[in-house]
C-alpha positions in Angstrom: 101.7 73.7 119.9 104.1 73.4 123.2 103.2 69.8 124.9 104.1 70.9 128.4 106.3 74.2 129.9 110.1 73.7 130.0 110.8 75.2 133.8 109.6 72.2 135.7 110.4 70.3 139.1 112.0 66.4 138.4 108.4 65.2 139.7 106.6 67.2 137.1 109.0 66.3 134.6 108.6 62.4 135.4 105.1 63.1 135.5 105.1 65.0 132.5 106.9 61.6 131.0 104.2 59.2 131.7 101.2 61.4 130.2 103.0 61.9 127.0 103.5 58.5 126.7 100.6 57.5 126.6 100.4 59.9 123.1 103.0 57.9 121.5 101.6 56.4 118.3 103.5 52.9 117.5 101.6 52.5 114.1 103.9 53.2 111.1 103.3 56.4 108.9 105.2 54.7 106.4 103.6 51.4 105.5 105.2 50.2 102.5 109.1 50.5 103.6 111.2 53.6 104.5 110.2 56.7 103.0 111.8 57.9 100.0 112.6 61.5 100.7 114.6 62.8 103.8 115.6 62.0 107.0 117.2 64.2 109.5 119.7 62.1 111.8 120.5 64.3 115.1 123.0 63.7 118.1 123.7 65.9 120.9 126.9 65.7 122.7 126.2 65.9 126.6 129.7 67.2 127.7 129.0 70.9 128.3 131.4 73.1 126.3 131.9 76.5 127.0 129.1 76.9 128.9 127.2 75.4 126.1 125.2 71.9 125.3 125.6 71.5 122.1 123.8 69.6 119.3 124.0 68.7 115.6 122.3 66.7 112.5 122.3 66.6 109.2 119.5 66.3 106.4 120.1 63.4 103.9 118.0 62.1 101.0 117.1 58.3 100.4 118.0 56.7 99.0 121.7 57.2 97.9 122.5 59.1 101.7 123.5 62.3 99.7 123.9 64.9 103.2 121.9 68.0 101.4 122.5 70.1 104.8 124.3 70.2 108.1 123.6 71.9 111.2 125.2 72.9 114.5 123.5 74.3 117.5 124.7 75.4 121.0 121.9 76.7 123.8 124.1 77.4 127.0 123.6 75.4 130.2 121.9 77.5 132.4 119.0 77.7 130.5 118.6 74.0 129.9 116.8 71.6 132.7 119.6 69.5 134.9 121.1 66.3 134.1 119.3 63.7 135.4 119.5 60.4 134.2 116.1 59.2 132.3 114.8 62.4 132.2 117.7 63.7 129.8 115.2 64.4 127.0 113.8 67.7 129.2 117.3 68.8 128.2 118.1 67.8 124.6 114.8 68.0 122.8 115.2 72.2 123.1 119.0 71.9 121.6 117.5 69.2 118.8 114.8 71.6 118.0 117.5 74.5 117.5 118.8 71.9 115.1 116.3 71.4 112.9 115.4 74.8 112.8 118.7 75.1 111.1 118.6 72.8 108.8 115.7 73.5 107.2 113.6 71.5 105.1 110.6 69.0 106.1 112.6 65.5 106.9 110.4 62.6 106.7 111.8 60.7 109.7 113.4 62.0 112.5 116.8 59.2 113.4 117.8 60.8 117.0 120.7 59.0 118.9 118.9 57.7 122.2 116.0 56.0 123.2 112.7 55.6 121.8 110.3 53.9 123.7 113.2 51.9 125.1 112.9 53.6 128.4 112.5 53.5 131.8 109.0 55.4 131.0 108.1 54.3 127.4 109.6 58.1 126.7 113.0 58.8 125.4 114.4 61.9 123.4 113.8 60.1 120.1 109.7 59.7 121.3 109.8 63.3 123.3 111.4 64.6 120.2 108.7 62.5 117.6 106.1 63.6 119.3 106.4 67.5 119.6 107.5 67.6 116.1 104.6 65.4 115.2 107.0 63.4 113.0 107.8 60.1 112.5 111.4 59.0 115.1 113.8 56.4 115.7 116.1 56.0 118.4 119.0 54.1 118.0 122.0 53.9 120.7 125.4 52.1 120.8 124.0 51.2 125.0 120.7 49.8 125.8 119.7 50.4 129.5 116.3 49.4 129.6 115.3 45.9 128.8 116.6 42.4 128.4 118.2 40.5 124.9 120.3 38.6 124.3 123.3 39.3 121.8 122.1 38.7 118.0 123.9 36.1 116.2 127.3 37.1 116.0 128.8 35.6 112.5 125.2 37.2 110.9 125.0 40.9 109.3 121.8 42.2 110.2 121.2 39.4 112.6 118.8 41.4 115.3 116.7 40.6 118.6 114.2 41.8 120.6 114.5 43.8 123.3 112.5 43.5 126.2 110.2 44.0 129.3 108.1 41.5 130.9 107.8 39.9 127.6 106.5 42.9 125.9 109.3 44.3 123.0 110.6 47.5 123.3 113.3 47.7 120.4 116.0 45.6 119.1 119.3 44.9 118.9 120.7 44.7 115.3 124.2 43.7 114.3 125.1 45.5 111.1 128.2 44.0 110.5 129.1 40.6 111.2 131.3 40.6 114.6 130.4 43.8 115.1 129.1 44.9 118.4 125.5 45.8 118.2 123.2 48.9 117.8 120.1 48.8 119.6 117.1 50.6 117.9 113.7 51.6 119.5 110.5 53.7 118.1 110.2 56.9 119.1 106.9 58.1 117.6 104.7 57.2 114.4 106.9 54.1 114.1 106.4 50.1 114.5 109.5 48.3 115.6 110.0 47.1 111.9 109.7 50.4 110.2 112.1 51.7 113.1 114.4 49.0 111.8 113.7 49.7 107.9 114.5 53.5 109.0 117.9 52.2 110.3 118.7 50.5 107.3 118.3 53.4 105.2 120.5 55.4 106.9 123.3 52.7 107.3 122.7 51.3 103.8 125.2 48.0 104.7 128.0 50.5 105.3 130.9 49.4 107.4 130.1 52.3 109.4 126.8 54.0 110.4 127.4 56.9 108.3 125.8 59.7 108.4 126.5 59.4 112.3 130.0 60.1 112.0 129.5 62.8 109.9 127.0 64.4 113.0 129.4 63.0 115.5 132.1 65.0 113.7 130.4 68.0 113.9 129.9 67.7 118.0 134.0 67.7 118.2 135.4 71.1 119.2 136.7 72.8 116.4 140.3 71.5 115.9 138.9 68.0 117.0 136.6 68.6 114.0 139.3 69.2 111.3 141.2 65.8 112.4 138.1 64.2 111.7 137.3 65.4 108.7 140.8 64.3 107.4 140.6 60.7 109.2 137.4 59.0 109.3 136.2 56.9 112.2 136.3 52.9 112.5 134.4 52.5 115.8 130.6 52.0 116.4 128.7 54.9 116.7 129.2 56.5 120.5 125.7 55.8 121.9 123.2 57.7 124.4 120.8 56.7 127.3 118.5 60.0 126.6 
């Protein structure tokens, strides 16, 4: 069922935002932990290349993180809504969708790198995304623009905090790694902020790294970008998004 049409005005599109987010469900589907099945992680690089936005994910089973299936999509610009900041889920939720098409399968969470509910209007890609899927989400960003926290304990893996407005929390901010700087993780839809947090942690497992994201990042490098990649893995924290 399509939530709303895709040629719209920035007001309708805002508009469109705030009446959708009143559909977002914050109550877990998964009560007892992070689901033991699949979970589809999913970036989308917003550098236009070759007239193309493009996007990628891969499916992985948990627990153990074994990558079952990758996927790479590109829908050229011109038929995509404008950049706008906070509004850049109008763009990237068509290019996701692509994705997921591709890859197949029935992923029991959807881990999308940007904002959940940590957003200007309760409604980032991970929520838009969640919701017109009518799957479970998680957003989770290297950048949090939306909120207040202050930095989790810093000698502390796993040390997180709440991020928030007015007093009400949005998301948090979790160090995996002591030292490390932190991720900041938000509900998108059919998620509480600890089962958002449980659905990180099954798709970091402790690593050094947030794998699988490098292995999605990987696939948004051009194509000779791609092969270095695949022949020197990354040691920085995962690129994040303000979608």
């Amino acid at each position: 069922m399509e939530l709303h049409p895709w040629t719209l005005t920035l007001d309708e599109a805002e508009d469109w935002q705030r009446r959708l987010a009143g559909r977002v469900d914050l109550r877990p589907a998964f009560r007892q932990g992070p689901p033991i099945g699949f979970a589809a992680v999913l970036a989308v690089d917003p550098v236009a290349r070759g007239g193309k936005i493009f996007g990628a994910g891969a499916l992985v089973s948990l627990p153990g993180l074994h990558v079952t299936a990758t996927a790479r999509v590109g829908i050229p610009v011109r038929t995509l809504f404008p950049f706008v900041p906070g509004l850049e889920s109008f763009r990237h939720v068509p290019v996701l969708r692509g994705v997921l098409a591709k890859l197949g399968g029935a992923p029991d969470v959807l881990v999308v790198e940007g904002a959940g509910v940590a957003h200007r209007r309760r409604f980032g890609v991970a929520s838009h995304l969640g919701l017109w899927m009518d799957r479970p989400s998680v957003g989770v960003s290297a950048v949090c623009e939306h909120g207040e926290w202050e930095p989790p304990p810093p000698g502390l893996s796993g040390a997180h905090v709440f991020i928030k407005e007015a007093g009400e929390p949005l998301g948090l901010a979790v160090r995996l790694r002591a030292h490390r700087d932190p991720l900041f993780v938000s509900p998108g839809h059919k998620m509480s902020l600890l089962s958002a947090l449980d659905a990180l942690g099954a798709v970091v497992e402790g690593r050094e790294d947030p794998e699988p994201f490098w292995s999605v990042r990987a696939l948004l490098k051009p194509k000779g970008k791609r092969r270095a990649a695949a022949r020197k893995p990354a040691r920085k924290n995962l690129k994040g998004a303000r979608r």
